[in-house]
Predicted model as a PDB file, atoms N, CA, C, CB and O in Angstrom, pLDDT in the B-factor column:
MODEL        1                                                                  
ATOM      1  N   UNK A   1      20.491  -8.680 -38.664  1.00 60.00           N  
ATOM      2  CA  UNK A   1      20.597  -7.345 -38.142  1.00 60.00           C  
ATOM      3  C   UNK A   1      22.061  -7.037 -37.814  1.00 60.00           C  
ATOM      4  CB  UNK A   1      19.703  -7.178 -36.901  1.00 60.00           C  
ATOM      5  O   UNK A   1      22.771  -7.883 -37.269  1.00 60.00           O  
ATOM      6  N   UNK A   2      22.611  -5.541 -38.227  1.00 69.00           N  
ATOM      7  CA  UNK A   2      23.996  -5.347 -37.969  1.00 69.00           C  
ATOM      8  C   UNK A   2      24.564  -4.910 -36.461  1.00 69.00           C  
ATOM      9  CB  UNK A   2      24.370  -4.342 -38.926  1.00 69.00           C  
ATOM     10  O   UNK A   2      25.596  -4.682 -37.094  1.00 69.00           O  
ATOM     11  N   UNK A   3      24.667  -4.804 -36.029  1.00 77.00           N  
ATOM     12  CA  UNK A   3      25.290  -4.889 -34.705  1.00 77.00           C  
ATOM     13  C   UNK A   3      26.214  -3.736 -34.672  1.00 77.00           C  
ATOM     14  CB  UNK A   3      26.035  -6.263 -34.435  1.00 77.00           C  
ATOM     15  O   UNK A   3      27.166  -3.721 -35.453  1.00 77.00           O  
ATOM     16  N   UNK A   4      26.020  -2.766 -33.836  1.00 82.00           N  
ATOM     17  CA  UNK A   4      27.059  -1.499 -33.976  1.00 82.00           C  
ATOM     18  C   UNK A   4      28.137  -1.651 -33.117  1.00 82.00           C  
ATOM     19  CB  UNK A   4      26.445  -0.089 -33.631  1.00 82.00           C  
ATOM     20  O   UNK A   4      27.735  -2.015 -32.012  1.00 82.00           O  
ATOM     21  N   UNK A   5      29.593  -1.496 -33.181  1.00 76.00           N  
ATOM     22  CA  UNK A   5      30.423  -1.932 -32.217  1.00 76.00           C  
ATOM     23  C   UNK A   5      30.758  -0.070 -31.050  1.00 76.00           C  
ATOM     24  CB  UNK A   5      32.055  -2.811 -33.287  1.00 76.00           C  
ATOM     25  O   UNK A   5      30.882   1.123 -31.327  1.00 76.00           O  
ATOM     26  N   UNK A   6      30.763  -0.564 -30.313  1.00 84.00           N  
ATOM     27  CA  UNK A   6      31.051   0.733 -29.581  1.00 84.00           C  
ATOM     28  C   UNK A   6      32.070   1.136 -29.083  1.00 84.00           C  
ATOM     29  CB  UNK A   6      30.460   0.901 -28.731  1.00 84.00           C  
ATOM     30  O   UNK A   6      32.226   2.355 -29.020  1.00 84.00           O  
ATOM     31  N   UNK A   7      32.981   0.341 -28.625  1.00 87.00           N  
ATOM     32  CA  UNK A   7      34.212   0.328 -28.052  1.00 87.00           C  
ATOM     33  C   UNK A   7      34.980  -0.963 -28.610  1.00 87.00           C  
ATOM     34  CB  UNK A   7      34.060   0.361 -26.504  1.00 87.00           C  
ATOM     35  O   UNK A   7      34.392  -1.795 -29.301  1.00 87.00           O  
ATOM     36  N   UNK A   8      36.088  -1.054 -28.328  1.00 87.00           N  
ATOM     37  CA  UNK A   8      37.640  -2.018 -28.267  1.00 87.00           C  
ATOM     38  C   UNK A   8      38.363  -1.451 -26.673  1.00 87.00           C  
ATOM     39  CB  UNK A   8      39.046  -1.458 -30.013  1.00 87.00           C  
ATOM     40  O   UNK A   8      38.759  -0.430 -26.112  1.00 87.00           O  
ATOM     41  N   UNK A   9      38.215  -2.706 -26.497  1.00 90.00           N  
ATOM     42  CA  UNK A   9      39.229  -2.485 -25.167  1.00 90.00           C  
ATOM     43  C   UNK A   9      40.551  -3.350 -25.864  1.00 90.00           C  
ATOM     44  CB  UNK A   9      38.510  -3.328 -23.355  1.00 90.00           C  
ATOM     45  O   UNK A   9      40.439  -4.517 -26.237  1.00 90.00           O  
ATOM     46  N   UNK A  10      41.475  -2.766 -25.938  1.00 91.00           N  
ATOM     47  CA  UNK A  10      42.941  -3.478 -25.698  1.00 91.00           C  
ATOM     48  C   UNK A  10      43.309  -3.220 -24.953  1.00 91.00           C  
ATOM     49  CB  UNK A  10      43.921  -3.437 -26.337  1.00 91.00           C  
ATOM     50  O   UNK A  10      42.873  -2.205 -24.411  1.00 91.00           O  
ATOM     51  N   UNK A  11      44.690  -4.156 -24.209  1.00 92.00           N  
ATOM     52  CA  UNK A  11      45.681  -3.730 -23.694  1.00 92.00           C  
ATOM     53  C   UNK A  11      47.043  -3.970 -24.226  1.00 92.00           C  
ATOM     54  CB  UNK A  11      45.567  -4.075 -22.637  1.00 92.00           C  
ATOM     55  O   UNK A  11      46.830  -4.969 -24.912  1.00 92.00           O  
ATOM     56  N   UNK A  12      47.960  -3.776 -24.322  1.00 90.00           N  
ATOM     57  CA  UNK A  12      49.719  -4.142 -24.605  1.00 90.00           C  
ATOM     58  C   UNK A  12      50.400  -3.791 -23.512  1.00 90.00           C  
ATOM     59  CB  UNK A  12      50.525  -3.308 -25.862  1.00 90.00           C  
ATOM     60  O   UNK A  12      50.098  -3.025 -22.597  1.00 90.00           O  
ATOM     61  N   UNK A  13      51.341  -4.426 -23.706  1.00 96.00           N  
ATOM     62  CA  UNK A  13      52.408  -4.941 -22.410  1.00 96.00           C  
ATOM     63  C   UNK A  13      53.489  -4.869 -23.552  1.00 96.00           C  
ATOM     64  CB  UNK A  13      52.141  -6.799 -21.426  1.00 96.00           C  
ATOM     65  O   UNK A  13      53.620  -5.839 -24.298  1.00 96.00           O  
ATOM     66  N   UNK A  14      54.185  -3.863 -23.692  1.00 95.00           N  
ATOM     67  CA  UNK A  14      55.524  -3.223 -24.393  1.00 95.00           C  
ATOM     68  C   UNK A  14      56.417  -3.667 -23.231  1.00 95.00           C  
ATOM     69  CB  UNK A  14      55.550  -1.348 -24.741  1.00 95.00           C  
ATOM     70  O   UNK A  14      56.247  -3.528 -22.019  1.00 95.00           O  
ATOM     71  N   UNK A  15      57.432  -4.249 -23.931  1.00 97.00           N  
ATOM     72  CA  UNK A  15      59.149  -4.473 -23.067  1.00 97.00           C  
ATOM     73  C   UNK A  15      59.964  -2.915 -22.929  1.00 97.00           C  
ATOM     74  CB  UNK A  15      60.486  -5.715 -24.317  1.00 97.00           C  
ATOM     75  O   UNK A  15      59.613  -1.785 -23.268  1.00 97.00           O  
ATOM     76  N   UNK A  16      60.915  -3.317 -22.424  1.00 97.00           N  
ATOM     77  CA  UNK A  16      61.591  -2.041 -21.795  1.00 97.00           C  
ATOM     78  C   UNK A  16      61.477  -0.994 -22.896  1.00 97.00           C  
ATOM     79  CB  UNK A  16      63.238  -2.274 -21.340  1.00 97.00           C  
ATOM     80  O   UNK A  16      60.804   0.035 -22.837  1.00 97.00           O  
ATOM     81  N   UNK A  17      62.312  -1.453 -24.013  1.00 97.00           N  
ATOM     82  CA  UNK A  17      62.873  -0.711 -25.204  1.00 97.00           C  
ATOM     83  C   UNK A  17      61.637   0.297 -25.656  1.00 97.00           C  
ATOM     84  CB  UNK A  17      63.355  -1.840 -26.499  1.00 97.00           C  
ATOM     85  O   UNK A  17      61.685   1.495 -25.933  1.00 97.00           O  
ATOM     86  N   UNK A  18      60.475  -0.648 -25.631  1.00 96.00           N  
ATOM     87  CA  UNK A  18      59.010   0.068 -26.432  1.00 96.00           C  
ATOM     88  C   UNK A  18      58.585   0.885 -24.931  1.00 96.00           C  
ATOM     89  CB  UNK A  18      57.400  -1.448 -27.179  1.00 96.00           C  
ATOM     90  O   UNK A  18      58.105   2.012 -25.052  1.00 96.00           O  
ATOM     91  N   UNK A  19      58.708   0.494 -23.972  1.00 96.00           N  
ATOM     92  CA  UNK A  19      58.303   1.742 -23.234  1.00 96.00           C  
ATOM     93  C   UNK A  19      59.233   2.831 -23.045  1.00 96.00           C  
ATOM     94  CB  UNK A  19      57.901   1.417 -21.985  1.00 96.00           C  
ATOM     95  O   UNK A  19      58.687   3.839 -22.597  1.00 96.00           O  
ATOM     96  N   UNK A  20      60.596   2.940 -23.271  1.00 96.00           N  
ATOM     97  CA  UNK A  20      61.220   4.084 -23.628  1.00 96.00           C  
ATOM     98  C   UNK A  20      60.946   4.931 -24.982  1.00 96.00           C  
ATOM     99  CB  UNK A  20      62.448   3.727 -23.590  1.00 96.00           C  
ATOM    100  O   UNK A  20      60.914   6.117 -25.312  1.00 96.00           O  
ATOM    101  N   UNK A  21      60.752   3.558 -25.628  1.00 95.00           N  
ATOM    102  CA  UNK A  21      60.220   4.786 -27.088  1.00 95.00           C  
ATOM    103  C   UNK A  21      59.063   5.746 -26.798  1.00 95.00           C  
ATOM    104  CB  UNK A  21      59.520   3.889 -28.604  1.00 95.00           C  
ATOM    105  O   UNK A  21      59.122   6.970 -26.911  1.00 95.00           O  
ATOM    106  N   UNK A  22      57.741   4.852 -26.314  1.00 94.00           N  
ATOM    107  CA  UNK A  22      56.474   5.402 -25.788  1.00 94.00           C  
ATOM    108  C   UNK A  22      56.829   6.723 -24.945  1.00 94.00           C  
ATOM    109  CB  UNK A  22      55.696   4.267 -24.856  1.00 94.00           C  
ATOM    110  O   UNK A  22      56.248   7.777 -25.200  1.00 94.00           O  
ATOM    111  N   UNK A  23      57.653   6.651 -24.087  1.00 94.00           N  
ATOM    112  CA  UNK A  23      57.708   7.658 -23.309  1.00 94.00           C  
ATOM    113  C   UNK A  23      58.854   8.909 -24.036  1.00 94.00           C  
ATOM    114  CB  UNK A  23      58.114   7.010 -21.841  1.00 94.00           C  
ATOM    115  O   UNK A  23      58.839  10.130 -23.878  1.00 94.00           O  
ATOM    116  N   UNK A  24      59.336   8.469 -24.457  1.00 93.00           N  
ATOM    117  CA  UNK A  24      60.171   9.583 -25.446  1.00 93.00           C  
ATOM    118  C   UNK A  24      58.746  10.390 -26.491  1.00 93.00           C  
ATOM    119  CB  UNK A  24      61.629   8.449 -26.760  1.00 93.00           C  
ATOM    120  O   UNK A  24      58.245  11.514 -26.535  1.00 93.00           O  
ATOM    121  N   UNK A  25      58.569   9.349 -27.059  1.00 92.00           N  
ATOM    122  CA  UNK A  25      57.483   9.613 -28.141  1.00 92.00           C  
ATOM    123  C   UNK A  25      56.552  10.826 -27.848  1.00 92.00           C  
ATOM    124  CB  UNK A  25      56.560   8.335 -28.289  1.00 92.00           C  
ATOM    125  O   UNK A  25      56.422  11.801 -28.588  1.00 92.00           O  
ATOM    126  N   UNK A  26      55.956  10.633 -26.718  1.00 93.00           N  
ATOM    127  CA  UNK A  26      54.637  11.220 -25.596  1.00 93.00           C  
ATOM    128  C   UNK A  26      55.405  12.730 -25.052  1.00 93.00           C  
ATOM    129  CB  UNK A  26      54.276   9.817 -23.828  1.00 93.00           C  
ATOM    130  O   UNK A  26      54.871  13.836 -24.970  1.00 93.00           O  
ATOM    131  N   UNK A  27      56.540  12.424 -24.791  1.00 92.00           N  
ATOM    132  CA  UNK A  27      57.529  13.725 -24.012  1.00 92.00           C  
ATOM    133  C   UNK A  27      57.608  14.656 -25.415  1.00 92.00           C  
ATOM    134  CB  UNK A  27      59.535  13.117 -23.287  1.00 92.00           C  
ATOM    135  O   UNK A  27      57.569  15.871 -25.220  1.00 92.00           O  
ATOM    136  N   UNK A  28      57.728  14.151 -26.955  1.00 89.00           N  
ATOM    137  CA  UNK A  28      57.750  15.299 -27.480  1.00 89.00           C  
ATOM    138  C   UNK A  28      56.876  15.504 -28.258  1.00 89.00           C  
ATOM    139  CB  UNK A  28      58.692  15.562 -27.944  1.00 89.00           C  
ATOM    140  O   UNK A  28      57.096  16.362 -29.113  1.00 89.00           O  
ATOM    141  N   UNK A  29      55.684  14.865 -28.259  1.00 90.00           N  
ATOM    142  CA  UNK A  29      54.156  15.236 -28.385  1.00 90.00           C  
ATOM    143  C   UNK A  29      53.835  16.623 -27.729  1.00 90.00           C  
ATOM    144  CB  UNK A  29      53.217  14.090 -27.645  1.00 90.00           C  
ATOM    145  O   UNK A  29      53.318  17.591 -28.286  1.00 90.00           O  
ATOM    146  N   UNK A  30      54.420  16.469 -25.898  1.00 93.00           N  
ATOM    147  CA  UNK A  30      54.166  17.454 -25.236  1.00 93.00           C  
ATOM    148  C   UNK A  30      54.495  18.655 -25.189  1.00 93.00           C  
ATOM    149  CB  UNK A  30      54.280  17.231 -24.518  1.00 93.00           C  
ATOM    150  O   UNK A  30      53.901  19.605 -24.681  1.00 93.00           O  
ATOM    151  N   UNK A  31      56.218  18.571 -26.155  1.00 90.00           N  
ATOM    152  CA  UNK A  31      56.993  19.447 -26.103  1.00 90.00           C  
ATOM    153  C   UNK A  31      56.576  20.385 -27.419  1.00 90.00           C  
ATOM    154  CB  UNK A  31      58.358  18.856 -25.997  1.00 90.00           C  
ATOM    155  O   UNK A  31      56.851  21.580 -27.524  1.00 90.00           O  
ATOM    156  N   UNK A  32      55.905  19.643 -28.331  1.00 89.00           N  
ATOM    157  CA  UNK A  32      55.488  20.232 -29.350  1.00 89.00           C  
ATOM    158  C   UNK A  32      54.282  21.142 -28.857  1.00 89.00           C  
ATOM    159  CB  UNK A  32      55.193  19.239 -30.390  1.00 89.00           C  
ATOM    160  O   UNK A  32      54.229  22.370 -28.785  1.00 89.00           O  
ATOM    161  N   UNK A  33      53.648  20.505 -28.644  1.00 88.00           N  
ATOM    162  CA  UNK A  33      52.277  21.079 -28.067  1.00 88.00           C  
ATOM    163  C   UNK A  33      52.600  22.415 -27.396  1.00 88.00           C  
ATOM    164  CB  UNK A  33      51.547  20.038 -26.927  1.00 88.00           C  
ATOM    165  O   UNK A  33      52.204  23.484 -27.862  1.00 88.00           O  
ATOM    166  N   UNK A  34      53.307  22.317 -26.324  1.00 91.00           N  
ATOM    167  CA  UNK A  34      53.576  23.297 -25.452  1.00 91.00           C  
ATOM    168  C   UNK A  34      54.027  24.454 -25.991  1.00 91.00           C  
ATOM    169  CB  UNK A  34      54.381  22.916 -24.590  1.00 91.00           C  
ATOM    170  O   UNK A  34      53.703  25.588 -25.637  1.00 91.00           O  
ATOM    171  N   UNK A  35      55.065  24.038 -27.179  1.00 88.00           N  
ATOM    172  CA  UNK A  35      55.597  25.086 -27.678  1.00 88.00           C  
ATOM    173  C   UNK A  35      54.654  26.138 -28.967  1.00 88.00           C  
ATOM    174  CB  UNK A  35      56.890  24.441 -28.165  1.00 88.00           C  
ATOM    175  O   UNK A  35      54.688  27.341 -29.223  1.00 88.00           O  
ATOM    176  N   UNK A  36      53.692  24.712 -29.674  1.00 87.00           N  
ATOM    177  CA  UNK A  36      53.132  25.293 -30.441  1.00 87.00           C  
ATOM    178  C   UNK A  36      51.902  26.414 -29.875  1.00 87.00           C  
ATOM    179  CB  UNK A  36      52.787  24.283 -31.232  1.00 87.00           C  
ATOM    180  O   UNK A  36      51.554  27.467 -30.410  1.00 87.00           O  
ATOM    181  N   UNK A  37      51.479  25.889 -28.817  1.00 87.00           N  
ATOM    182  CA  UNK A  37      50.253  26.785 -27.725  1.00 87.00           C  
ATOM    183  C   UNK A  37      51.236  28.657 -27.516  1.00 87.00           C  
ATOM    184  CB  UNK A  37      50.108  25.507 -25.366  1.00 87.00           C  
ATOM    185  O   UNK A  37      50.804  29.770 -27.815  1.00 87.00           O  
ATOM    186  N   UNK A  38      52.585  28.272 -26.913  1.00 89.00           N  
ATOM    187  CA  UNK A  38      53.250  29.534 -26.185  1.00 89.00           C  
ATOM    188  C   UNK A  38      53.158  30.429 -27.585  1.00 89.00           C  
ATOM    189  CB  UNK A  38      55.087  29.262 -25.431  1.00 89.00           C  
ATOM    190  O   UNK A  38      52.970  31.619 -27.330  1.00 89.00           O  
ATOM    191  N   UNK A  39      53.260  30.087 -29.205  1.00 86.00           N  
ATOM    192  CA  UNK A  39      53.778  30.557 -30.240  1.00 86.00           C  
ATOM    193  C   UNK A  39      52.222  31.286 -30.246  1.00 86.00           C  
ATOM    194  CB  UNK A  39      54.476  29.490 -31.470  1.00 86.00           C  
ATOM    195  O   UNK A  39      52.091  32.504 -30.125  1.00 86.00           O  
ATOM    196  N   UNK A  40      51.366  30.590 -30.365  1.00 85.00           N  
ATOM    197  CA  UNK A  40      49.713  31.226 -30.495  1.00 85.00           C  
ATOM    198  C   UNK A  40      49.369  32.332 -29.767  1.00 85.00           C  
ATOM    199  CB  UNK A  40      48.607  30.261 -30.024  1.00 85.00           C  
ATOM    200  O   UNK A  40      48.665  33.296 -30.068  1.00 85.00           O  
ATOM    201  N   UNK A  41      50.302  31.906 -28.202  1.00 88.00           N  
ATOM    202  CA  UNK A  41      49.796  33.117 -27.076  1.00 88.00           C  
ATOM    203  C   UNK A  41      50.200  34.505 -27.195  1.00 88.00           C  
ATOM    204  CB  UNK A  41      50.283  32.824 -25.677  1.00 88.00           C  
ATOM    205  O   UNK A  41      49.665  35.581 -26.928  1.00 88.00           O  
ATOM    206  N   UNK A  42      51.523  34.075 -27.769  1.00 89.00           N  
ATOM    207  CA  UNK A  42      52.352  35.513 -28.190  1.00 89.00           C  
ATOM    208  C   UNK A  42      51.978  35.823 -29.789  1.00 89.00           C  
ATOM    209  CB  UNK A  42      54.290  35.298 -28.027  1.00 89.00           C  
ATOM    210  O   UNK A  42      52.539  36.765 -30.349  1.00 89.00           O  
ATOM    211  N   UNK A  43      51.072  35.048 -30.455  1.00 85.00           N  
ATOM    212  CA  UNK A  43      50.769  35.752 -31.302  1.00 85.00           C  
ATOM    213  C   UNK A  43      49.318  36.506 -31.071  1.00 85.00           C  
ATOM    214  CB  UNK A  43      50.914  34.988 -32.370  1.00 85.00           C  
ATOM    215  O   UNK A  43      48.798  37.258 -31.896  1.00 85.00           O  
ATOM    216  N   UNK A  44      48.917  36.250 -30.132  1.00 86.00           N  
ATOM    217  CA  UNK A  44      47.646  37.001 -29.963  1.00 86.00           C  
ATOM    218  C   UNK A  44      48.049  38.063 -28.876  1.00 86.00           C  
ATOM    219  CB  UNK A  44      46.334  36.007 -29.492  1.00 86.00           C  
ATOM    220  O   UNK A  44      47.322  39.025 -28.629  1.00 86.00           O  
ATOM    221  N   UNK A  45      49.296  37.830 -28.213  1.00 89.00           N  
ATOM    222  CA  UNK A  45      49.657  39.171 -27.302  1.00 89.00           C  
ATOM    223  C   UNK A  45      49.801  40.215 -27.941  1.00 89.00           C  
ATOM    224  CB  UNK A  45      50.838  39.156 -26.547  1.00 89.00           C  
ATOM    225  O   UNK A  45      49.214  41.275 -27.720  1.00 89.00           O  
ATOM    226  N   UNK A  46      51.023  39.881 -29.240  1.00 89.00           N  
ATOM    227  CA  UNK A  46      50.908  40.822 -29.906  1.00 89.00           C  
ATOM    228  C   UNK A  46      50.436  41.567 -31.593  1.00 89.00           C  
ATOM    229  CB  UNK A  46      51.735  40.883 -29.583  1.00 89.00           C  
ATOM    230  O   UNK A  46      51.031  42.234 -32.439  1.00 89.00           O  
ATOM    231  N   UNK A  47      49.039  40.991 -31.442  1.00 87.00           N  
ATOM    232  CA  UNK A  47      47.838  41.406 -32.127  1.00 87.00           C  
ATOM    233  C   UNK A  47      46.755  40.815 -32.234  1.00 87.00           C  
ATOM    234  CB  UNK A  47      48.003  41.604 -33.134  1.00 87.00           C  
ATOM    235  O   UNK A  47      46.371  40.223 -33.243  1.00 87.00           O  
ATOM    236  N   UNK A  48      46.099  40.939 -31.075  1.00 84.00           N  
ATOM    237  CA  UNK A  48      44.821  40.254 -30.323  1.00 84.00           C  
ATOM    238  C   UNK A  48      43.082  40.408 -31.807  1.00 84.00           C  
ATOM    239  CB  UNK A  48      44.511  41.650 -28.285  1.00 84.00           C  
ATOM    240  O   UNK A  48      41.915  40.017 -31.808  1.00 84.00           O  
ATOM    241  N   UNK A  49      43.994  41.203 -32.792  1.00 86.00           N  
ATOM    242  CA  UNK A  49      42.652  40.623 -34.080  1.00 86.00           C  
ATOM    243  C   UNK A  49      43.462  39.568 -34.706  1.00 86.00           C  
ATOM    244  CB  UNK A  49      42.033  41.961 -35.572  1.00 86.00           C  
ATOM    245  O   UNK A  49      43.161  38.903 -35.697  1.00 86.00           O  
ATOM    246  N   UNK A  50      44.354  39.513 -34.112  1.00 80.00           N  
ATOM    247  CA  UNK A  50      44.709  38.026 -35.397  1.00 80.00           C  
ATOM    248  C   UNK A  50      44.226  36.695 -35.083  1.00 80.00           C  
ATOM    249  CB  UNK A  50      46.441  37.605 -35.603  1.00 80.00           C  
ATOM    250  O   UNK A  50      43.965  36.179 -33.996  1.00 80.00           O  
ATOM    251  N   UNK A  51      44.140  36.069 -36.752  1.00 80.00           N  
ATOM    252  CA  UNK A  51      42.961  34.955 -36.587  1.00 80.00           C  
ATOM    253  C   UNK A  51      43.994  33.819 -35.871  1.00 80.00           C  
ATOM    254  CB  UNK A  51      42.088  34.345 -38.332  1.00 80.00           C  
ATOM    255  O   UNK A  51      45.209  33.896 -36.053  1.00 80.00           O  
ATOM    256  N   UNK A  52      43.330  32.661 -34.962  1.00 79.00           N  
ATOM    257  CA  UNK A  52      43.796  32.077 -34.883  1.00 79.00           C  
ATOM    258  C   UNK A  52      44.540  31.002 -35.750  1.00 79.00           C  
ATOM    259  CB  UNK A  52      43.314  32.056 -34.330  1.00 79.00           C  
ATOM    260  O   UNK A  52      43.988  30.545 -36.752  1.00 79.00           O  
ATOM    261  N   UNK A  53      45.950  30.547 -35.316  1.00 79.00           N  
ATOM    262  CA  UNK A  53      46.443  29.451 -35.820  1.00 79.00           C  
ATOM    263  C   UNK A  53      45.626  28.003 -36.323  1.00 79.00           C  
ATOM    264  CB  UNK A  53      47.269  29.227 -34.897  1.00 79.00           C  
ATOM    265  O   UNK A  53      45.367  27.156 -35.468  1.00 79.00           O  
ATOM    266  N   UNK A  54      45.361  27.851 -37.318  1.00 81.00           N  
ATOM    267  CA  UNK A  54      44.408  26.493 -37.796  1.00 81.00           C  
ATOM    268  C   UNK A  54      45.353  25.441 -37.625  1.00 81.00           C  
ATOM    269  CB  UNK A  54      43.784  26.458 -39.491  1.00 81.00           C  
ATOM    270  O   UNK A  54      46.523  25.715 -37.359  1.00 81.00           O  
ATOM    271  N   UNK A  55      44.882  24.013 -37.778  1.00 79.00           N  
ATOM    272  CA  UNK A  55      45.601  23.092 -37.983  1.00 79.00           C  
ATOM    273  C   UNK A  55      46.582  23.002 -38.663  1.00 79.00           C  
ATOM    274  CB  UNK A  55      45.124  22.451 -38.220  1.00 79.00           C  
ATOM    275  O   UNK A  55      47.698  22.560 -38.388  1.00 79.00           O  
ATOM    276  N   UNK A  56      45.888  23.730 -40.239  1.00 83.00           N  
ATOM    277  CA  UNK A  56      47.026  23.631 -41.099  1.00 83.00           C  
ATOM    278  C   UNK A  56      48.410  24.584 -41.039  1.00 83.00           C  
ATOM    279  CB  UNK A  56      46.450  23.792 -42.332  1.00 83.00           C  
ATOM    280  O   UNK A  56      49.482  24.293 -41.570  1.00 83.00           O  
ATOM    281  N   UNK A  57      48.105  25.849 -40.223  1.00 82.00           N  
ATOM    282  CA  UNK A  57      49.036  26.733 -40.100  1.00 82.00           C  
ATOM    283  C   UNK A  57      50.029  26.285 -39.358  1.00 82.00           C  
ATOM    284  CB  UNK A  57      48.613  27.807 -39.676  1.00 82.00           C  
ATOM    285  O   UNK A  57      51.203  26.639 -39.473  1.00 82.00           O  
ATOM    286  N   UNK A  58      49.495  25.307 -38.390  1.00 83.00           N  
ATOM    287  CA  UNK A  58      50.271  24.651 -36.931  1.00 83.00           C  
ATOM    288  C   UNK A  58      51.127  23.340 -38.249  1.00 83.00           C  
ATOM    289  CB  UNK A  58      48.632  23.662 -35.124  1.00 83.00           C  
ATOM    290  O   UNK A  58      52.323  23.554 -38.452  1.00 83.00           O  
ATOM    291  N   UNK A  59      50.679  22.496 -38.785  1.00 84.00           N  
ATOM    292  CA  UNK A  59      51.707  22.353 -39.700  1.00 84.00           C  
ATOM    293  C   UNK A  59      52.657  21.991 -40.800  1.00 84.00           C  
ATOM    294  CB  UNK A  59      51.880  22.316 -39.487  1.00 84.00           C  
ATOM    295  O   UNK A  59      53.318  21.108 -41.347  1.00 84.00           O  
ATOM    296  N   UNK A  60      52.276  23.306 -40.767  1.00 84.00           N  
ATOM    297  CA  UNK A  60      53.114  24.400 -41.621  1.00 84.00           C  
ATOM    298  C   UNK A  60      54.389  24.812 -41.061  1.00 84.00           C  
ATOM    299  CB  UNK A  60      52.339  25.706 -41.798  1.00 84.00           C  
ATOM    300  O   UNK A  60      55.385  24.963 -41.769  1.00 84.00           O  
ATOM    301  N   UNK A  61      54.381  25.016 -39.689  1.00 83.00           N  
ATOM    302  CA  UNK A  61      55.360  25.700 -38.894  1.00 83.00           C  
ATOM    303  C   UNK A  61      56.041  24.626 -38.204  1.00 83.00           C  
ATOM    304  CB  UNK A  61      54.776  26.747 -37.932  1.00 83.00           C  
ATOM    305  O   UNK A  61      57.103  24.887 -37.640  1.00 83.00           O  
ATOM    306  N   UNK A  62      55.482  23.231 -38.168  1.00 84.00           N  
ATOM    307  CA  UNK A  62      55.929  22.306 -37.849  1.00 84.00           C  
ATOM    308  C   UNK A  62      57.198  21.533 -38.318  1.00 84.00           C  
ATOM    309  CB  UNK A  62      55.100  21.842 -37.897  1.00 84.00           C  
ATOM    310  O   UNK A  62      57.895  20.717 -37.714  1.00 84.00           O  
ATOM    311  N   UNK A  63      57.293  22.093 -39.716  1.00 83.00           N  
ATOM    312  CA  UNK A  63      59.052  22.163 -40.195  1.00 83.00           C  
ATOM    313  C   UNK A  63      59.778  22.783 -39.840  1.00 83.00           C  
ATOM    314  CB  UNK A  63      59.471  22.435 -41.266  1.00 83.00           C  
ATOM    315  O   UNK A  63      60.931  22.387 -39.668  1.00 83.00           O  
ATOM    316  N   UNK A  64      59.279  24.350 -39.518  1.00 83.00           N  
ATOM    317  CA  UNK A  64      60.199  25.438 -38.577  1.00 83.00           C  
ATOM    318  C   UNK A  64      60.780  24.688 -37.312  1.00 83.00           C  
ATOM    319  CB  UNK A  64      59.193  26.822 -37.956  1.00 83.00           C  
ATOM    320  O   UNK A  64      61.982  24.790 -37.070  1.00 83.00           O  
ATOM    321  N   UNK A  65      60.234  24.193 -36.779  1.00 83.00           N  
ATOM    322  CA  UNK A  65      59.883  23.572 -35.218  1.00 83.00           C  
ATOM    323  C   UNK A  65      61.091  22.201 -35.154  1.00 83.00           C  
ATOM    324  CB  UNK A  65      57.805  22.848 -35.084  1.00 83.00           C  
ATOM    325  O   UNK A  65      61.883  21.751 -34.326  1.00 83.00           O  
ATOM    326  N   UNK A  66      60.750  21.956 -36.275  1.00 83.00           N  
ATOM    327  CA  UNK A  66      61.815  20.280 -36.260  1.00 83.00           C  
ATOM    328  C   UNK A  66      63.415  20.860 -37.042  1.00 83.00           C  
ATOM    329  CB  UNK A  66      60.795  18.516 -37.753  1.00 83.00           C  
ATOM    330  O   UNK A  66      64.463  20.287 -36.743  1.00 83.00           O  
ATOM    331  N   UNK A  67      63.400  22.002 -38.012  1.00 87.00           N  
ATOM    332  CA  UNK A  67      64.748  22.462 -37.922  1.00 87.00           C  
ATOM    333  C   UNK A  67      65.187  23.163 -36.656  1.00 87.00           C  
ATOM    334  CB  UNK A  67      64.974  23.316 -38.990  1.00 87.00           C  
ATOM    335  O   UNK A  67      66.291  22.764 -36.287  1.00 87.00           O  
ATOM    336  N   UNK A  68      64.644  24.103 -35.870  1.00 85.00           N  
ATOM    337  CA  UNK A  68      65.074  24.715 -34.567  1.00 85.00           C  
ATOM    338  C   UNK A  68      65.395  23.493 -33.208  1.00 85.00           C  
ATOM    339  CB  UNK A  68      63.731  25.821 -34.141  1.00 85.00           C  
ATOM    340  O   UNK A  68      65.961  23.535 -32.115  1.00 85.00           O  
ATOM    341  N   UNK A  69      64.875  22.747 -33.792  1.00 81.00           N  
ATOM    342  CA  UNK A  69      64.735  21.567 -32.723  1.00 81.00           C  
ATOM    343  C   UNK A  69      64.453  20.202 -33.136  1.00 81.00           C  
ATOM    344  CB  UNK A  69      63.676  21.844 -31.809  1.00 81.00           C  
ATOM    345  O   UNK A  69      63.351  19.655 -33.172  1.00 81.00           O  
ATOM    346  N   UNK A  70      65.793  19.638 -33.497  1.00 81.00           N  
ATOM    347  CA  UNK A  70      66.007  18.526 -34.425  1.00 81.00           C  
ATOM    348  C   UNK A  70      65.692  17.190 -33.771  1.00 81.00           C  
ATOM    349  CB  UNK A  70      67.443  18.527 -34.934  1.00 81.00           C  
ATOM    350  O   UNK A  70      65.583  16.145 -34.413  1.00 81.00           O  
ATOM    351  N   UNK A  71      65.581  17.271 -32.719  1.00 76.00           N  
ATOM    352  CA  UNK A  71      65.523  15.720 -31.545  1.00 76.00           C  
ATOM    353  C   UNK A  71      63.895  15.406 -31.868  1.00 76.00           C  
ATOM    354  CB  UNK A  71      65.862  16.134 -29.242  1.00 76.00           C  
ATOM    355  O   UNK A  71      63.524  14.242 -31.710  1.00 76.00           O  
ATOM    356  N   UNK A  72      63.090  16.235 -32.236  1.00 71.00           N  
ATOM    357  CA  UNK A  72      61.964  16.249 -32.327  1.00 71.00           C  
ATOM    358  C   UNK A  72      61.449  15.103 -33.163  1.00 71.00           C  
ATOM    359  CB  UNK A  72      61.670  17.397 -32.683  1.00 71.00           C  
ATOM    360  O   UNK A  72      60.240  14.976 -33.359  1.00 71.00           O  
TER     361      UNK A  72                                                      
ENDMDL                                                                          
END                                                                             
């Protein structure tokens, strides 16, 4: 009989270097996010029938996003 697995617990213990990356990494996850959400809000401010942004539209614009903001 097969046995269904349900979870993985890991943990890692990253040294300094990998938890600066991690936390860099995560900071512009957020920064993306944030920015890509504000771009949606003002596109529905100004024209509340427009369809929302899909995944793929988000990116799409995600090259816009990394030339305006190269650290990304």
């Amino acid at each position: 009989m097969n046995k269904l697995i349900k979870g993985v617990k890991l943990r890692l213990y990253p040294n300094k270097q990998q938890q600066a990356q991690l936390w860099q990494m995560f900071g512009n996850d957020r920064r993306v996010w944030n920015l890509m959400l504000d771009m949606a809000k003002q596109r529905y401010q100004n024209n509340p029938s427009s369809h929302f942004v899909n995944e793929y539209g988000m990116n799409y614009l995600l090259k816009q996003l990394k030339q305006e903001y190269p650290y990304l």
